[in-house]
C-alpha positions as CSV (number, residue, x, y, z in Angstrom):
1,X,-64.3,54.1,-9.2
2,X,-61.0,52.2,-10.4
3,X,-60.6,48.6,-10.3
4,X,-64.6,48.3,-8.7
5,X,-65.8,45.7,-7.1
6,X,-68.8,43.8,-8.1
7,X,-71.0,41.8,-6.1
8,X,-70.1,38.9,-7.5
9,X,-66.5,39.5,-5.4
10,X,-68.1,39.6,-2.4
11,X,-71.6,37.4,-2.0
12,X,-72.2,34.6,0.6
13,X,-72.6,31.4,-1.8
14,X,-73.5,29.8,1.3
15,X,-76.9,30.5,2.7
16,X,-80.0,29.4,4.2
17,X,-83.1,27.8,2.3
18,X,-86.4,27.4,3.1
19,X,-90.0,27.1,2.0
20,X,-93.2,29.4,2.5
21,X,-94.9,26.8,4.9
22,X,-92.3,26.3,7.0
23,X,-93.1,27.8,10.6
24,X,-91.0,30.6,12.1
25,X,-90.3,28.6,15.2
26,X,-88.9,25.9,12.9
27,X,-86.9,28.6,11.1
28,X,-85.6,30.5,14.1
29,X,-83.8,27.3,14.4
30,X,-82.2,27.0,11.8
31,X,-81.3,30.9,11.8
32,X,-79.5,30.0,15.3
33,X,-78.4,26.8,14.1
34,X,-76.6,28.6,10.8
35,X,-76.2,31.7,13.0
36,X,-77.6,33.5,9.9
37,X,-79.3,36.8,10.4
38,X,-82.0,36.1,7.5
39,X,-83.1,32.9,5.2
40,X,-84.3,32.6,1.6
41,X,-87.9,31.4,0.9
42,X,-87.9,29.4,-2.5
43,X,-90.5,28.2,-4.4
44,X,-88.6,25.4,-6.6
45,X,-85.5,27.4,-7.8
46,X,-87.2,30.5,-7.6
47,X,-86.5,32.9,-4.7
48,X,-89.7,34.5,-3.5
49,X,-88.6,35.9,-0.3
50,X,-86.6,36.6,2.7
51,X,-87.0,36.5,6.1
52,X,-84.7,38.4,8.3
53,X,-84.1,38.6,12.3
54,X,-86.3,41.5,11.8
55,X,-89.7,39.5,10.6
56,X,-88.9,37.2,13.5
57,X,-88.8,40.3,16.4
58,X,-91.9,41.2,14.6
59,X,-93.9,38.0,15.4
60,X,-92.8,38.2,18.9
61,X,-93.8,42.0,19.3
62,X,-97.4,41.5,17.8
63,X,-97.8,38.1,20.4
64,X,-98.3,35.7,17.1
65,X,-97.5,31.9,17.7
66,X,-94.3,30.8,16.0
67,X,-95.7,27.5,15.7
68,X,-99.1,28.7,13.9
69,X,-96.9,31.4,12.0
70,X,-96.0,30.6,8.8
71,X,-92.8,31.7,6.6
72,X,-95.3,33.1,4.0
73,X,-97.1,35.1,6.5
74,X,-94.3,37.4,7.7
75,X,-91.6,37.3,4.7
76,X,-90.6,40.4,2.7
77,X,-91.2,39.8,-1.5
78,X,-90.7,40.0,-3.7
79,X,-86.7,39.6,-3.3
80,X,-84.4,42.4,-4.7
81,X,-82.0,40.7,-7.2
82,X,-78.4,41.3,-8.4
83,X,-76.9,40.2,-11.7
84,X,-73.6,39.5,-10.4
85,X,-71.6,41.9,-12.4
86,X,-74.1,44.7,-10.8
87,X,-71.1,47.3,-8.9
88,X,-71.4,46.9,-5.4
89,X,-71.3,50.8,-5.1
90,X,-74.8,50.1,-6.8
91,X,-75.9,47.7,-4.7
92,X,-75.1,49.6,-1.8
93,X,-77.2,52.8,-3.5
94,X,-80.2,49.9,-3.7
95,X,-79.7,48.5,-0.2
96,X,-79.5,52.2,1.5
97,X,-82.5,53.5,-0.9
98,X,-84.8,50.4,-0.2
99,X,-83.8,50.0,3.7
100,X,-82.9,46.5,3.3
101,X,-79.6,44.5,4.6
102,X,-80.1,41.8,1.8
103,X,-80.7,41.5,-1.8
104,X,-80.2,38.1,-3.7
105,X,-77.8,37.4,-6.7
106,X,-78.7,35.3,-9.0
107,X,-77.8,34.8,-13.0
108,X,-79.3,32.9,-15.9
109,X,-78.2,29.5,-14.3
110,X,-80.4,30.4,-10.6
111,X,-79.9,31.9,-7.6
112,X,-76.0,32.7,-6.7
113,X,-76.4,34.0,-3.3
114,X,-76.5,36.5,-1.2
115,X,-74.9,40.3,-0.7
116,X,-75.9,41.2,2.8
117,X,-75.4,44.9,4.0
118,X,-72.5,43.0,6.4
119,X,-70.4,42.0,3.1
120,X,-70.4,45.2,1.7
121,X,-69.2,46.9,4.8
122,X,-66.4,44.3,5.4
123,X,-65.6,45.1,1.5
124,X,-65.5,48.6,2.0
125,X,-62.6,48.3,5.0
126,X,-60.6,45.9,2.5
127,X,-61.0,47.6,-0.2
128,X,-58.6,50.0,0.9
129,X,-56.5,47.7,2.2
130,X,-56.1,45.6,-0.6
131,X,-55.9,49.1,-3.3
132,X,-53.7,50.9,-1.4
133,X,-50.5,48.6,-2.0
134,X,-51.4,48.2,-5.8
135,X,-51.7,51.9,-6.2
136,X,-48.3,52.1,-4.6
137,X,-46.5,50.0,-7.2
138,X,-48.1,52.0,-10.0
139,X,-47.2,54.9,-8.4
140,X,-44.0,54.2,-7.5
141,X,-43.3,53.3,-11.5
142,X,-44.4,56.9,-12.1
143,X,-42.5,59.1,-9.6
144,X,-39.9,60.0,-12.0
145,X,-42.8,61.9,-13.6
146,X,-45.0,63.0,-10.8
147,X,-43.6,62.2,-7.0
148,X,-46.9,63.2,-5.6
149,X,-48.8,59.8,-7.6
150,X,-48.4,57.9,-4.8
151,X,-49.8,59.9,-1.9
152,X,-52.6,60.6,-4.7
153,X,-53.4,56.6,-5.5
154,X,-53.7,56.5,-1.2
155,X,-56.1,59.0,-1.2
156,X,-58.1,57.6,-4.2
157,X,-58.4,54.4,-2.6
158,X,-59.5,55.7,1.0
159,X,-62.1,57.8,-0.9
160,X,-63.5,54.9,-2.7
161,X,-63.8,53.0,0.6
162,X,-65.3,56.1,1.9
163,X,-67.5,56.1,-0.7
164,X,-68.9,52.6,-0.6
165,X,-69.6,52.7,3.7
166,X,-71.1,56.4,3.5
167,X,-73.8,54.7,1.6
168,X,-74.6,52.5,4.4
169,X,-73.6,54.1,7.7
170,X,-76.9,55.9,9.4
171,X,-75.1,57.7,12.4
172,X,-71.5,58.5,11.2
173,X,-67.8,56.5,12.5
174,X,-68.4,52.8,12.9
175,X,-71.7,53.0,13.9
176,X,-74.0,51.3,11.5
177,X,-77.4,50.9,12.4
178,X,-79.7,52.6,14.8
179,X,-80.9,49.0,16.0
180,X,-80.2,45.2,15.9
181,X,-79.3,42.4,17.2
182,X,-75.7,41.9,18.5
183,X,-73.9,38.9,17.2
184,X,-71.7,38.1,20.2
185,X,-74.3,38.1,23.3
186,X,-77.5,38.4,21.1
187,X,-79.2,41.1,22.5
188,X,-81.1,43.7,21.4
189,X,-79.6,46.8,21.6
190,X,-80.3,50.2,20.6
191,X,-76.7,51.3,18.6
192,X,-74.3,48.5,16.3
193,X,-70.8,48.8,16.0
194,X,-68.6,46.9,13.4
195,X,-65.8,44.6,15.6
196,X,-63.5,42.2,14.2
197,X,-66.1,41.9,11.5
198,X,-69.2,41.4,13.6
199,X,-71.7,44.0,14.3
200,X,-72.1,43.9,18.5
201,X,-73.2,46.3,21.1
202,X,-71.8,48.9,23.3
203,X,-71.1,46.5,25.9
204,X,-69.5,44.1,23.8
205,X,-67.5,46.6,22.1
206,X,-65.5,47.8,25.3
207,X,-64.6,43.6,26.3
């Protein structure tokens, strides 16, 4: 893919922290609070796991206390990690092959942030926004030569957004996941659609 991104372009620097004791009541809270859909467990510096809104549906389904359960007892680890100049056509390969939204970035100096399966569909729309004008200037300094460049540079940078969403998208168009939580009313619902950048549900879609 020309001029690909990496996922160092498009990680969340800002992100939530928080230990293996920690109880999942307390961390729901700060998952509301941040209005982050998972957190980072660290030991130190070290990232040893996540938790996502996932684990947290989990502990409610199987009628655990939230107060008695701990981060350590529901988080996924070990935590996937990304050295930042990693593609993010790789990381989206990872993401979809694994069946996990998140993976961690981190380089020699720590933990970076994160890449959540969010970023790299919002990279995938503006990526071919953001190619497609580019492409047109170089085209446009070769028309003399070939007047079909620039219709072919358009098409080059739809297909590589194509390529990066394909990776992710489970039931074709802007649908993106079979099941989640909806960021504007926060229910659960059965079907996600991407809006303005958030993932919500049917209803929300049609407001």
């Amino acid at each position: 893919m020309e001029s690909e991104l990496s996922v160092r372009d498009v990680l969340t620097n800002d992100y939530v922290g928080v230990s293996e004791s920690d109880t999942v009541r307390s961390v729901v809270g700060l998952m509301r609070e941040e209005r982050a859909s998972c957190v980072l467990v660290v030991r130190g510096a070290n990232p040893v796991g996540i938790v996502t809104e996932w684990d947290v549906l989990g502990v409610v389904d199987d009628d655990q206390d939230p107060d008695a359960t701990t981060v350590g007892d529901v988080m996924s680890s070990p935590v996937i990690t990304f050295d930042p100049n990693r593609s993010l056509t790789d990381a989206a390969d990872v993401m979809a092959r694994e069946n996990i939204r998140n993976v961690v970035v981190e380089d020699e100096d720590g933990v970076l942030g994160l890449v959540t399966q969010r970023d790299v569909i919002a990279a995938a729309g503006s990526f071919q926004a953001t190619m497609t004008p580019l492409r047109s200037s170089d085209a446009a300094l070769e028309r003399n030569q070939d007047p079909a460049a620039e219709e072919r540079a358009t098409q080059s940078a739809a297909a590589a957004s194509e390529e990066l969403e394909t990776r992710l998208v489970a039931n074709g168009g802007d649908e993106y996941t079979t099941q989640g939580v909806c960021e504007t009313c926060g229910s659960l619902a059965d079907a996600l659609w991407d809006s303005n950048g958030q993932l919500v549900c049917a209803d929300c879609r049609t407001v």
